[in-house]
C-alpha positions as CSV (number, residue, x, y, z in Angstrom):
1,X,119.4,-127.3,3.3
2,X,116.7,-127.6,0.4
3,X,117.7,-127.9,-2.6
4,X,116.2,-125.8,-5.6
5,X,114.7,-127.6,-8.0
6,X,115.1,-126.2,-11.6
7,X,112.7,-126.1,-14.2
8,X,111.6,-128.6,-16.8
9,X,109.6,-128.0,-20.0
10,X,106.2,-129.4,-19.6
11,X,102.9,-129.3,-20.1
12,X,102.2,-125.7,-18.6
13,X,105.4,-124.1,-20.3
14,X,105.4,-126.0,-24.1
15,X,104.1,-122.5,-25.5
16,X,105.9,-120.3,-23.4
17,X,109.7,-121.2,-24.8
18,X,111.8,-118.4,-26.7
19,X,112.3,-118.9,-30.6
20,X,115.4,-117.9,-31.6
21,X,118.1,-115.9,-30.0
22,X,115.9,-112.6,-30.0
23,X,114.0,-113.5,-27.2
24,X,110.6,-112.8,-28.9
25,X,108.3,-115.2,-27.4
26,X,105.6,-117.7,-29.2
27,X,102.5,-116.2,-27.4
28,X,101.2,-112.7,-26.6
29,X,100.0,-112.2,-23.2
30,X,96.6,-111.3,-24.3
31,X,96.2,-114.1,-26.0
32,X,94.7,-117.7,-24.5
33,X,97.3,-118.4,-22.0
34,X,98.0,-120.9,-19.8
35,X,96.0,-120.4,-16.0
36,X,97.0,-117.1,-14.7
37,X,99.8,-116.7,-12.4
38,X,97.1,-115.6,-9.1
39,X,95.1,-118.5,-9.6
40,X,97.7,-120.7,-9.2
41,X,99.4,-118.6,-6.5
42,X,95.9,-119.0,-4.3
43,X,96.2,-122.5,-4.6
44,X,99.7,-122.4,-3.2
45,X,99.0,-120.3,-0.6
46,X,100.5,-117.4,-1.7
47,X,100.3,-113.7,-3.0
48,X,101.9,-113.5,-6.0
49,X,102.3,-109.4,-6.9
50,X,103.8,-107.0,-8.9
51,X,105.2,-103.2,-8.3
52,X,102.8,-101.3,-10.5
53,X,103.7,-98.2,-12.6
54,X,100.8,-96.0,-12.5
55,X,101.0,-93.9,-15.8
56,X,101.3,-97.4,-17.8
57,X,98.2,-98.6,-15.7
58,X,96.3,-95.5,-16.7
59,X,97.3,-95.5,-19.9
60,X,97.8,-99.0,-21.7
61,X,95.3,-100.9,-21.3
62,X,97.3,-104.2,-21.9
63,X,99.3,-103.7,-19.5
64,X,96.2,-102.9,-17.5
65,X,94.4,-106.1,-18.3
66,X,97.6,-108.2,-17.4
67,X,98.3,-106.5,-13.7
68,X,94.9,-107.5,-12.3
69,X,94.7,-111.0,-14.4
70,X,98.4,-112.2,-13.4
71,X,98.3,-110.7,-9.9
72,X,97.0,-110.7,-6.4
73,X,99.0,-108.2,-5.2
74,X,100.4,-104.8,-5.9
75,X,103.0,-102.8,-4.7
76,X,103.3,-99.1,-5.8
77,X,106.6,-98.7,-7.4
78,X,106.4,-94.5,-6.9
79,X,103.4,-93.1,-6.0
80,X,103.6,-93.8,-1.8
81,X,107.0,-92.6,-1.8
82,X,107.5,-89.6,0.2
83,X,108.8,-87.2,-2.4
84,X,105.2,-87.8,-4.3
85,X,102.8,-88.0,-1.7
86,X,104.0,-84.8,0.1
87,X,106.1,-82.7,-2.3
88,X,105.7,-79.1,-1.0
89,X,106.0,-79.2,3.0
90,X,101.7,-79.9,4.1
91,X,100.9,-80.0,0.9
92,X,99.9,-83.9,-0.3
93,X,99.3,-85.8,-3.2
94,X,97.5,-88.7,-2.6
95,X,95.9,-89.1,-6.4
96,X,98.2,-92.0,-7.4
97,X,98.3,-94.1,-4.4
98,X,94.5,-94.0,-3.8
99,X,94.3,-95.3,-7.3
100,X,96.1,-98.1,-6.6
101,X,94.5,-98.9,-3.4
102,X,91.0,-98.9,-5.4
103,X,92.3,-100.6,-8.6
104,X,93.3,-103.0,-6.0
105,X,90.0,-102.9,-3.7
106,X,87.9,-103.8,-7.2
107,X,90.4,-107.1,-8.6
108,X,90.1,-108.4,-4.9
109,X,94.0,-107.8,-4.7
110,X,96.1,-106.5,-1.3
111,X,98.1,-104.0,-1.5
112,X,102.0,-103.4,-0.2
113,X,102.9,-99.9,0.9
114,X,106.2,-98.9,-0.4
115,X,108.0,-97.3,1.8
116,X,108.2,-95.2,4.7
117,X,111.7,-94.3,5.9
118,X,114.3,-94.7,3.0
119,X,117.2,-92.8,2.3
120,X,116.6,-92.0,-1.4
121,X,112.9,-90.0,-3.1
122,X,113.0,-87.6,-0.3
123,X,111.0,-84.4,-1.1
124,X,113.5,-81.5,-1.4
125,X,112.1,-79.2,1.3
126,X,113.3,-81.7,3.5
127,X,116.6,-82.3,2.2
128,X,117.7,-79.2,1.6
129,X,116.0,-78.0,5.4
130,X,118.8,-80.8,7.0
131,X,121.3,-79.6,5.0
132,X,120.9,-75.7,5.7
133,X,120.2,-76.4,9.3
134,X,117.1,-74.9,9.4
135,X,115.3,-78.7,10.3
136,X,117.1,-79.7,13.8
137,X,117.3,-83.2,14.8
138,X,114.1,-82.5,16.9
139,X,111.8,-80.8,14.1
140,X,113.0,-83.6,12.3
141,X,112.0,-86.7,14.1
142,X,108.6,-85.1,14.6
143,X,108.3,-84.6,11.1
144,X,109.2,-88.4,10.4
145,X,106.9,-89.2,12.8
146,X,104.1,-87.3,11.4
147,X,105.2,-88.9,7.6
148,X,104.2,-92.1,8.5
149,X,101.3,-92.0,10.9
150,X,99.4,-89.8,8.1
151,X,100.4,-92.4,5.5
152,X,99.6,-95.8,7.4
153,X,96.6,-93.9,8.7
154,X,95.4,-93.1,5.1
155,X,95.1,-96.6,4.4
156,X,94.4,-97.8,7.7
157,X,93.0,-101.6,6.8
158,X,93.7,-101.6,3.2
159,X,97.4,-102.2,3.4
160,X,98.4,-106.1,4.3
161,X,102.2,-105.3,4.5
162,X,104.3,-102.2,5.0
163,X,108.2,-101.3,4.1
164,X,108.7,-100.0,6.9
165,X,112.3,-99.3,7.2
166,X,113.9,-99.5,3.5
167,X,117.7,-100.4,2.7
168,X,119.2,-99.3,6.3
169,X,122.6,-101.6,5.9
170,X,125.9,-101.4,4.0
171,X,127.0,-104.4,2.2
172,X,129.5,-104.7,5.1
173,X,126.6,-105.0,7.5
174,X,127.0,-101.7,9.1
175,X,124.3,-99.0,9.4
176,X,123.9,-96.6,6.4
177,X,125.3,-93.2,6.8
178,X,121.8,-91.8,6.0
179,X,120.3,-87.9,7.4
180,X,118.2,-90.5,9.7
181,X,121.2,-91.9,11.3
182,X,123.2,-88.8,11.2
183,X,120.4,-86.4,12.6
184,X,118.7,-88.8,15.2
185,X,120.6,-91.9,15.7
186,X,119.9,-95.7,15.2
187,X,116.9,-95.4,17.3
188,X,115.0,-94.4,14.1
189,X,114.5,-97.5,13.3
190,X,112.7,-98.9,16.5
191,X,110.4,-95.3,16.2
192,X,109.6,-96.1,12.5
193,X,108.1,-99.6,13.6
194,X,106.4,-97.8,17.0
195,X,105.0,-95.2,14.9
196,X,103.3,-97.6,11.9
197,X,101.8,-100.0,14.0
198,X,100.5,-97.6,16.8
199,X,98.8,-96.3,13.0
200,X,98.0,-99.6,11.8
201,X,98.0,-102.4,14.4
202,X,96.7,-104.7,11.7
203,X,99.2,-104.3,9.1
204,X,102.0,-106.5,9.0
205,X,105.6,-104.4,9.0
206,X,108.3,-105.1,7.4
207,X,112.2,-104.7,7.0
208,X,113.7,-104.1,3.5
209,X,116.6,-104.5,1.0
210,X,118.7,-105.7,-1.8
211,X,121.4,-108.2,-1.5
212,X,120.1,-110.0,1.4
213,X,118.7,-113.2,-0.5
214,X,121.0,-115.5,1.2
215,X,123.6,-115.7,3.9
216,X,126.0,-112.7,3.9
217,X,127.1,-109.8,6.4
218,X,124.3,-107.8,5.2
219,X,121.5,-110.2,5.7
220,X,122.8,-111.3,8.7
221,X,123.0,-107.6,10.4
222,X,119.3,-107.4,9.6
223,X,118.8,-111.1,11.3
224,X,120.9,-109.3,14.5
225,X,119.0,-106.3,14.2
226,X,115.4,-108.0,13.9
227,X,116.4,-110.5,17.0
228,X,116.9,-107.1,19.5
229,X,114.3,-105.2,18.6
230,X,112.0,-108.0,19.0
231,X,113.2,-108.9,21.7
232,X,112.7,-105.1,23.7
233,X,109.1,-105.3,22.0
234,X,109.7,-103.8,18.9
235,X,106.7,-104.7,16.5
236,X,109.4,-105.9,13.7
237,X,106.9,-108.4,11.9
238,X,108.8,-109.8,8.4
239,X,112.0,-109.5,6.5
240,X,111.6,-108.5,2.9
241,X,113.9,-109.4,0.4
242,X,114.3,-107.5,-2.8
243,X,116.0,-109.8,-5.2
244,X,117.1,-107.5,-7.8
245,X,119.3,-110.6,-9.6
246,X,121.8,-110.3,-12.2
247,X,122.4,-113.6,-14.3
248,X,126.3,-112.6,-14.6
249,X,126.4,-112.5,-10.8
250,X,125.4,-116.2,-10.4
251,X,122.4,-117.4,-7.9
252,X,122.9,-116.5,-4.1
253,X,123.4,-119.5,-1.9
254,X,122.1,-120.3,1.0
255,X,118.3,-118.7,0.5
256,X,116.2,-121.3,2.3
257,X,118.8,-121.4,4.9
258,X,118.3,-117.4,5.1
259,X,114.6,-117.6,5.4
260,X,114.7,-120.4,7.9
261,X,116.5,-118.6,10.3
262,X,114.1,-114.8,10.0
263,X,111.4,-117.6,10.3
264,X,112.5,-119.1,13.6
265,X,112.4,-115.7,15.1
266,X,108.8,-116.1,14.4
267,X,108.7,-113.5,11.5
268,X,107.2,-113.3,8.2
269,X,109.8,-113.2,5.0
270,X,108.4,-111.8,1.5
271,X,110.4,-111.5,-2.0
272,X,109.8,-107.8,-2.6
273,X,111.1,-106.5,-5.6
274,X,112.1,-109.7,-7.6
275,X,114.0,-109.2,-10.9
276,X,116.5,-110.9,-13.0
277,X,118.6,-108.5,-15.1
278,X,121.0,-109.7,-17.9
279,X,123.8,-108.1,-20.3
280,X,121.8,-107.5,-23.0
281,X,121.4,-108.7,-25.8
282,X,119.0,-110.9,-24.7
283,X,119.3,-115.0,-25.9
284,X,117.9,-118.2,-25.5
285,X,120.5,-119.3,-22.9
286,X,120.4,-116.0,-21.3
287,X,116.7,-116.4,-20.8
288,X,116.6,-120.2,-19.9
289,X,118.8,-119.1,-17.1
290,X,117.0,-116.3,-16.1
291,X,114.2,-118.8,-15.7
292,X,116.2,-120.9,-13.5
293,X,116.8,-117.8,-10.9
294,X,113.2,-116.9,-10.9
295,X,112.4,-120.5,-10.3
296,X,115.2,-120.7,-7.5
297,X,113.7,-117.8,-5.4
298,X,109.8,-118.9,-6.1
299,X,111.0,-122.2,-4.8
300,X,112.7,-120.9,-1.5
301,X,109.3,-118.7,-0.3
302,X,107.3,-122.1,-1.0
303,X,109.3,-124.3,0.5
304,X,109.7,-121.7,3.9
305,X,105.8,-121.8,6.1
306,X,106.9,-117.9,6.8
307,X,107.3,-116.5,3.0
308,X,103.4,-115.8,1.2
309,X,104.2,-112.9,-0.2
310,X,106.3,-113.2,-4.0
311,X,106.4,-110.0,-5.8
312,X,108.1,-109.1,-8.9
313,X,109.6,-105.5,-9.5
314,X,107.4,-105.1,-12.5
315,X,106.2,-107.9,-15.2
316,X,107.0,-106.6,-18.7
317,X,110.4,-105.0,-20.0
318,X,108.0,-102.6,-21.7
319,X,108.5,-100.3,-18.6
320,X,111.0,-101.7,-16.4
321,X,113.2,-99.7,-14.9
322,X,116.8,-101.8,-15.0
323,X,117.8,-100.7,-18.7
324,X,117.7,-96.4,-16.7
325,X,119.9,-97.3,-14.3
326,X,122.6,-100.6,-15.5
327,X,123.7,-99.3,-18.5
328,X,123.7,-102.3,-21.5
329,X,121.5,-104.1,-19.2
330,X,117.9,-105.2,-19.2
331,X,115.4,-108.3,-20.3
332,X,114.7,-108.7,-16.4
333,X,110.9,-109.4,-16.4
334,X,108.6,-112.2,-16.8
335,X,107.0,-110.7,-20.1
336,X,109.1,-108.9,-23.3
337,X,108.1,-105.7,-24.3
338,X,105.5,-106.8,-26.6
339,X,103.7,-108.9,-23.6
340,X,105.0,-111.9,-24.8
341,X,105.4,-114.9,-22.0
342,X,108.9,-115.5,-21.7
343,X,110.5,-119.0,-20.4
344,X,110.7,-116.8,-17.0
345,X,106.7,-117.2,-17.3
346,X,106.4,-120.6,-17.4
347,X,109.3,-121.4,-14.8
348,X,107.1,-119.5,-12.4
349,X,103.8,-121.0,-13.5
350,X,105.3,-124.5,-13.0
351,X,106.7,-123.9,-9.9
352,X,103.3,-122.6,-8.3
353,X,100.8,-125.7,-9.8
354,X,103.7,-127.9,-7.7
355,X,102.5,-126.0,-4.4
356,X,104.5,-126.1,-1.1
């Protein structure tokens, strides 16, 4: 198995380097900075993206600037989710996500639709319709149906990747005990994939979750999963993996080894959501070893022909959402809250001037 290489200070990261245990940071990120982290990504071969919060994007125009100079990707951390786009039964709300799509069109960036079928966001009417019986199972798989071919249709050509099917396993490897499952059975999951690409036969589809970064029950129910339906014809494309880290947790083993084997299956892999959370306060060690995690991932999707996709789950702990639901917890982006380039910054830069 490869073997992560962890970083080194050198030329690219000499200004980027914490003073001090406050973890505010030598350089702002609107000042002159080292190449931006796209540039370097195309040279690797790689889309290197971030989930985008759309009030900060219309609203501060720093953190503006930085999402289309840092990025060539985006992923919408709300605004495709199904509770936004279609919050009152037929009625839809398509203002932020087109936004996105067009901030994205005009800083020659793709776009990753997040997400179709998920357990969690769900408008109420629907929620509360399967719990008061008044949506049967057959209403209801018609209605998911309908969900997703209107989305994927929307953006028919202007989405590279879908989640398809978000966060459908326990930690145990078994299937979550979600209203799809309960109301129409594991075959949900086959119709999600028919339904998207039969909408989009260009965009590439993707599985979806947390804790699945290296070898463990859960990952390994997806790998199971992902072999069958493939196998009946299922257009199951890539494995995405989140990579919400946690410094205290230590760094999963056996992540190349995890990507090797989605990748023999002949699918794409993706990091998805990548962030590296830490019992704040926040320190120099802390941070030098959040560096190291970052690193550790980045260098799994280079060193695997199947992973060009690298997102992070936001860039700046300005507006990231750890701190809302880990209490005493946070410090898990690339950039502080004042912008500042953080050692996590430079570990990444480095590791994408190496290349595959």
């Amino acid at each position: 198995m490869k073997k992560f290489r962890m970083p080194v200070v050198g030329l690219l990261s000499a200004t980027l380097l914490v003073t001090g245990v406050t973890g505010a940071q030598t350089a702002s990120a609107d000042e002159v900075s080292p190449v931006p982290l796209r540039a370097l990504a195309e040279r690797a071969d790689l889309r290197i993206g971030t989930a985008v919060d759309m009030a900060a994007l219309g609203e501060d125009t720093t953190y503006r600037r930085a999402t289309g100079r840092e990025f060539n990707s985006v992923t919408a951390e709300n605004v495709m989710k199904w509770e936004v786009v279609e919050p009152t039964r037929g009625t839809y709300d398509w203002s932020g996500a087109d936004e996105l799509v067009r901030f994205a069109r005009e800083r020659g960036q793709v776009v990753r639709g997040h997400t179709l079928v998920w357990h969690s966001q769900l408008p109420g009417w629907l929620t509360a319709g399967v719990q008061d019986g008044s949506i049967g199972a057959g209403e209801l798989r018609g209605i998911l149906r309908k969900h997703i071919t209107t989305e994927v249709k929307r953006y028919k050509g202007r989405i590279q990747q879908w989640d398809v099917v978000n966060e459908v396993f326990e930690e145990d490897g078994s299937l979550r005990n979600s209203i799809w499952l309960q109301k129409l059975g594991p075959s949900y999951i086959a119709d999600a994939f028919r339904w998207a690409h039969a909408a989009d036969p260009k965009a590439k589809l993707f599985l979806n979750d947390y804790n699945v970064e290296g070898v463990n029950a859960k990952s390994t129910a997806y790998y199971e999963l992902a072999k069958r339906l493939r196998a009946e014809g299922v257009p199951v494309q890539g494995f995405g993996i989140q990579g919400h880290l946690a410094i205290q947790y230590g760094f999963p083993g056996e992540v190349a080894g995890n990507l090797a084997r989605f990748e023999r299956l002949g699918m794409q892999t993706a990091f998805t959501e990548v962030d590296v959370r830490m019992i704040l306060p926040a320190d120099a060690e802390k941070l030098a070893t959040q560096a190291t995690y970052f690193r550790g991932l980045l260098d799994a999707c280079l060193g695997a022909r199947s992973c060009r996709s690298f997102t992070v789950w936001g860039f700046t702990d300005k507006y990231s959402w750890v701190p809302g639901v880990f209490t005493g917890q946070g410090a898990a982006t690339l950039l502080g809250e004042d912008f500042g380039r953080k050692p996590a910054y430079g570990a990444v830069g480095e590791r994408l001037a190496e290349g595959r």
